[in-house]
C-alpha atoms as a printed R data frame, in Angstrom:
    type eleno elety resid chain resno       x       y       z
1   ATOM     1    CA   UNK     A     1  54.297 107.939 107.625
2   ATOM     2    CA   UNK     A     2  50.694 107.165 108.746
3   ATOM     3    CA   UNK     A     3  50.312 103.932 111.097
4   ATOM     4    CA   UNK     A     4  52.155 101.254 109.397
5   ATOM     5    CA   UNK     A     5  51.469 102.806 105.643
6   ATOM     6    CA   UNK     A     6  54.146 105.480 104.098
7   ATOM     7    CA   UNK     A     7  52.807 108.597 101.360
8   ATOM     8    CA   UNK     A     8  54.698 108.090  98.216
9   ATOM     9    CA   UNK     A     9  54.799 109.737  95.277
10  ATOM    10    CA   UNK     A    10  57.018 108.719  91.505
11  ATOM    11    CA   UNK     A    11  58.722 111.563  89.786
12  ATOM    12    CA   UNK     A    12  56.509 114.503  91.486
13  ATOM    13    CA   UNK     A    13  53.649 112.890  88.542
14  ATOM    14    CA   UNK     A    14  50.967 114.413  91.655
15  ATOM    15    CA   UNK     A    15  49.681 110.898  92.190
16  ATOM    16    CA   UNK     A    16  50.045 109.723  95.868
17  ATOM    17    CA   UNK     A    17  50.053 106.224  96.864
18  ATOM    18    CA   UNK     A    18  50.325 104.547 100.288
19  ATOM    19    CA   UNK     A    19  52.966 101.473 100.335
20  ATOM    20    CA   UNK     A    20  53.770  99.331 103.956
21  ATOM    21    CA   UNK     A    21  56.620 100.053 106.061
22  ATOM    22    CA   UNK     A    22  57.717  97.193 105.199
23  ATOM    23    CA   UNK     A    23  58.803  98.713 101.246
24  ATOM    24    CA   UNK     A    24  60.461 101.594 102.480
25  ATOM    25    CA   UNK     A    25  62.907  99.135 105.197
26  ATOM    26    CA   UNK     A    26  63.723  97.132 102.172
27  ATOM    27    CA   UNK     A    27  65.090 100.188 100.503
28  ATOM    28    CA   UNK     A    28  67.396 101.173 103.369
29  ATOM    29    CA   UNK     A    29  70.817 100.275 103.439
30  ATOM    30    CA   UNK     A    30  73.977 101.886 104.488
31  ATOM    31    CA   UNK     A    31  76.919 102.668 101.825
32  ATOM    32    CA   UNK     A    32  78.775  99.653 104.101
33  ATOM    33    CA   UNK     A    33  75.643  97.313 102.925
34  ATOM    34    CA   UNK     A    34  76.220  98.468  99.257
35  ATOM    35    CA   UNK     A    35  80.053  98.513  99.249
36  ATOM    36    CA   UNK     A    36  81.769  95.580  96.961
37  ATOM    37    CA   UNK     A    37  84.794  94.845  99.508
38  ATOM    38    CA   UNK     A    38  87.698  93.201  98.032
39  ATOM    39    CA   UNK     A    39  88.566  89.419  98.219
40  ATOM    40    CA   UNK     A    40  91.326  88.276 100.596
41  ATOM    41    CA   UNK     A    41  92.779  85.113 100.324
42  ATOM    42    CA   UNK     A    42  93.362  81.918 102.978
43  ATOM    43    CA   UNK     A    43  96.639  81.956 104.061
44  ATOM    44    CA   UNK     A    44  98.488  80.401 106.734
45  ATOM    45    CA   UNK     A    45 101.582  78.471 107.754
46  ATOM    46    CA   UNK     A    46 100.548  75.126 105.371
47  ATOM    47    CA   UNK     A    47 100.301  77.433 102.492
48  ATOM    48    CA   UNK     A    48 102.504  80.373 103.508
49  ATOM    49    CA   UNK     A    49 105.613  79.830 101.148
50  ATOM    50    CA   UNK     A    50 107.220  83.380 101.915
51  ATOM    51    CA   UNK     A    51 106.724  86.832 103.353
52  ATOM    52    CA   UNK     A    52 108.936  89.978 102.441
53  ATOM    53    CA   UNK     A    53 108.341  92.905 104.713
54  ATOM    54    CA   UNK     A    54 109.730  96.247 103.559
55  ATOM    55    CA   UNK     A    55 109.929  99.404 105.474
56  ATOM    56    CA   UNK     A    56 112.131 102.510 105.524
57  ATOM    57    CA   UNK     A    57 114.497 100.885 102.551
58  ATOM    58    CA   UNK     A    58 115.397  97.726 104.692
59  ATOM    59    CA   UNK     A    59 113.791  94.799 103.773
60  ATOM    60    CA   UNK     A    60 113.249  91.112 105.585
61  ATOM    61    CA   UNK     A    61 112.152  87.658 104.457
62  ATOM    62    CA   UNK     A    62 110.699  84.925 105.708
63  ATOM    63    CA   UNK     A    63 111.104  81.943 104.085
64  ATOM    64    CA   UNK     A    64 109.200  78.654 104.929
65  ATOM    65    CA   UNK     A    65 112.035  76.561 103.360
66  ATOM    66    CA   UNK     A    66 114.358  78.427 106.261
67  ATOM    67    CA   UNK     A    67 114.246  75.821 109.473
68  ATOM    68    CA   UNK     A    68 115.402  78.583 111.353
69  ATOM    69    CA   UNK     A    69 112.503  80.611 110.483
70  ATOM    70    CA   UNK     A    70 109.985  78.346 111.307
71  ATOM    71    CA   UNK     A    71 108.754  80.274 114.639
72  ATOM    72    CA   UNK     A    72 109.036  83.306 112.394
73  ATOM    73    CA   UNK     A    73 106.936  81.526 109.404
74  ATOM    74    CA   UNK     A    74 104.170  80.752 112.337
75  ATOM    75    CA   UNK     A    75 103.649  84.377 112.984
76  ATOM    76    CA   UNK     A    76 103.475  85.808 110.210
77  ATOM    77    CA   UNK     A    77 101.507  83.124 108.665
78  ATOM    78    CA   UNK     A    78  99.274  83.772 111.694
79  ATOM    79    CA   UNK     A    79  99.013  87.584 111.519
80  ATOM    80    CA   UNK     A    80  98.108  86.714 107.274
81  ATOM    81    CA   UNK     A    81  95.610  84.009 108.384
82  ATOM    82    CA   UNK     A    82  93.802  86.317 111.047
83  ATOM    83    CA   UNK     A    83  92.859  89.228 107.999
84  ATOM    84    CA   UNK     A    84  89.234  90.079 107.885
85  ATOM    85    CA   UNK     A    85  88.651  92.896 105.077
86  ATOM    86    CA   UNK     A    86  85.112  93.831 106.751
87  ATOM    87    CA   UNK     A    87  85.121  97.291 107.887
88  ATOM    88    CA   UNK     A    88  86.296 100.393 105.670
89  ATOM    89    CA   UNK     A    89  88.124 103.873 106.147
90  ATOM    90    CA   UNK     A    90  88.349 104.702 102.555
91  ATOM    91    CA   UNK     A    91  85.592 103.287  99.839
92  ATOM    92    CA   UNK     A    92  87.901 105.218  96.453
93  ATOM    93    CA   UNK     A    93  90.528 106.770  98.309
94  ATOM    94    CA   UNK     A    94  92.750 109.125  95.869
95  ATOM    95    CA   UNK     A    95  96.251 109.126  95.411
96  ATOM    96    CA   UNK     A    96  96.144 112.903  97.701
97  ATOM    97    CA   UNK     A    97  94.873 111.445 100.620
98  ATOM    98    CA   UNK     A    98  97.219 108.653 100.777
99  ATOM    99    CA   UNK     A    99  99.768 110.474 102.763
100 ATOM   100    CA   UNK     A   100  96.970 111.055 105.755
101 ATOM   101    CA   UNK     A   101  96.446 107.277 105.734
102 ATOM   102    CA   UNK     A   102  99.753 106.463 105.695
103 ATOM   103    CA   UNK     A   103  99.809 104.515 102.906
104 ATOM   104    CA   UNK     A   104 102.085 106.755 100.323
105 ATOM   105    CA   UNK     A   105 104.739 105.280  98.815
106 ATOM   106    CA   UNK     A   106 107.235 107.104 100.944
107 ATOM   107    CA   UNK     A   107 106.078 105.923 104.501
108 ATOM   108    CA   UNK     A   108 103.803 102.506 104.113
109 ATOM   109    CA   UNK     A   109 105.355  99.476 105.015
110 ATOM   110    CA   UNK     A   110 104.959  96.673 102.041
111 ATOM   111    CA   UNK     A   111 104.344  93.000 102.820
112 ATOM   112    CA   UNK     A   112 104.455  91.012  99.824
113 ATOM   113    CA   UNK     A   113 103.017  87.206 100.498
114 ATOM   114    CA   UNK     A   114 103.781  84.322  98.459
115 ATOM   115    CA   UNK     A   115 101.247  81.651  99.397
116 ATOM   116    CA   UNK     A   116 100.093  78.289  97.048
117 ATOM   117    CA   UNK     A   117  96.501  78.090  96.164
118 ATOM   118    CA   UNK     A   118  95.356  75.183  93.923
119 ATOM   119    CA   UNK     A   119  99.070  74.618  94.017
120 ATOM   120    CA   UNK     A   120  99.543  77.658  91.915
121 ATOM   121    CA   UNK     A   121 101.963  79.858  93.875
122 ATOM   122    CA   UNK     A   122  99.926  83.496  93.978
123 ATOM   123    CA   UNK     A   123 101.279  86.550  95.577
124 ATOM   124    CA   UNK     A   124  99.251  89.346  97.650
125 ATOM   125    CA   UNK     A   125 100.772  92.807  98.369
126 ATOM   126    CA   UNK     A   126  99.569  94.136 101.403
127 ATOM   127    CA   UNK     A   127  99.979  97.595 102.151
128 ATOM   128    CA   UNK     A   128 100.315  99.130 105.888
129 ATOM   129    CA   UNK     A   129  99.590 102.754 107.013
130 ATOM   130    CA   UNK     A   130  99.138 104.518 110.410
131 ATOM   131    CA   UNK     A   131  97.449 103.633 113.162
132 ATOM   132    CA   UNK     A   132  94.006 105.298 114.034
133 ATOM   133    CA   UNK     A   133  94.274 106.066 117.462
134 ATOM   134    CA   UNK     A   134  91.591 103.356 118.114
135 ATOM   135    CA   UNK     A   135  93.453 100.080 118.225
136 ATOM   136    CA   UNK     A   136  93.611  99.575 114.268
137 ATOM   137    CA   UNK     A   137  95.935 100.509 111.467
138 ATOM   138    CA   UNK     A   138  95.272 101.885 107.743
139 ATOM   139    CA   UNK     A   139  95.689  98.745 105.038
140 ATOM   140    CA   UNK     A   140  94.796  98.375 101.556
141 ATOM   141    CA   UNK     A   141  95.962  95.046  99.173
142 ATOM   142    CA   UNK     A   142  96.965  94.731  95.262
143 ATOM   143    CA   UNK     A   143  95.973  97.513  93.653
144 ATOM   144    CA   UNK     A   144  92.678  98.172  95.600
145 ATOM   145    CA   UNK     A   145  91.417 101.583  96.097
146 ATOM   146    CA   UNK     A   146  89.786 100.490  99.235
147 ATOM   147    CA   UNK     A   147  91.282 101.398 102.441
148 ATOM   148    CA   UNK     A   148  90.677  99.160 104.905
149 ATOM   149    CA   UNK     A   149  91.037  99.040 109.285
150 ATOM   150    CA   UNK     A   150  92.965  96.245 110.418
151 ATOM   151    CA   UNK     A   151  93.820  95.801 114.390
152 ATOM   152    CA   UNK     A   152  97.109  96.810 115.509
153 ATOM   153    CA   UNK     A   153  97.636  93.165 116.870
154 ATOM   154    CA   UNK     A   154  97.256  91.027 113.594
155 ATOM   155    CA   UNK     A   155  99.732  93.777 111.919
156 ATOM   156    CA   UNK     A   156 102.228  93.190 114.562
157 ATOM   157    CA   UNK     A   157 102.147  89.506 113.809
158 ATOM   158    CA   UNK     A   158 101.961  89.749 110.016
159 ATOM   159    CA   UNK     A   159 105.306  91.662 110.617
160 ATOM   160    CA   UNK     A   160 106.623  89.853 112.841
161 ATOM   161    CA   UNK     A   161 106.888  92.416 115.914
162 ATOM   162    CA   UNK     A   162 106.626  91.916 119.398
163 ATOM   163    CA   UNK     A   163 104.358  93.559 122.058
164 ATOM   164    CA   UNK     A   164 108.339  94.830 123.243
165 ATOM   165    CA   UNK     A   165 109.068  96.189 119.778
166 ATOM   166    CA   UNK     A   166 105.651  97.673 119.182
């Protein structure tokens, strides 16, 4: 770098040039910058038809057609509704390392989500792993490679646990 100018050079072809600061900043990103996250859908309680939770063999559902599980539907629907998919743990995470995130087939929990979109019913599989140690848990949806940090709150309410359980 020389004052606001940088030396560059193509392919080591031994001619020099001098291009702004301002070139080189445009070139810099991060691998977050460059990453292709996935989609995640809106959900919430007007849309949230029903949510099956399963973990350890045992398995629950919340259904919105269920009066009695309308408190239930509001959580869950809640916990769905409060997903951001912005921050990463795993860009192509392979099926070895699953096990450290929690997120093998033996040990993650599954939440399956049947929501309406266009009123088209659709269904999202969300997958939950550990927690971190910092306040978040391991998640990836579908059949994503990407594994994502979610905050131990909104996975509490997307399965439907309180602070007492937790």
């Amino acid at each position: 770098m020389t004052g606001d100018y940088y030396y560059v050079t193509v392919d080591d072809a031994g001619e020099v040039y001098t291009v702004s600061t301002a070139v080189i900043d445009d070139l810099n990103y991060s691998l977050d910058d460059m990453a292709r996250l996935d989609e995640y859908p809106s959900i919430g309680s007007g849309n949230l038809v029903r949510e099956t939770i399963t973990q350890n063999g045992e398995t629950t559902t919340y259904d919105s057609e269920n009066e009695e599980q309308a408190e239930d539907i509001a959580a869950v629907a809640g916990g769905l509704g409060a997903v951001t998919l912005t921050e990463a743990a795993d860009y192509s995470v392979e099926d070895a390392d699953l096990a450290g995130y929690g997120l093998d087939e033996d040990t993650r929990i599954t939440v399956e989500a049947v929501y309406t979109s266009d009123d088209e019913e659709q269904t999202l599989t969300l997958y939950i792993g550990n927690e971190n140690g910092e306040g978040d848990r391991y998640v990836m949806i579908n059949d994503s490679r990407i594994v994502y940090l979610i905050s131990d709150t909104i996975c509490d309410n997307i399965l439907n646990v309180s602070d007492e359980e937790s």
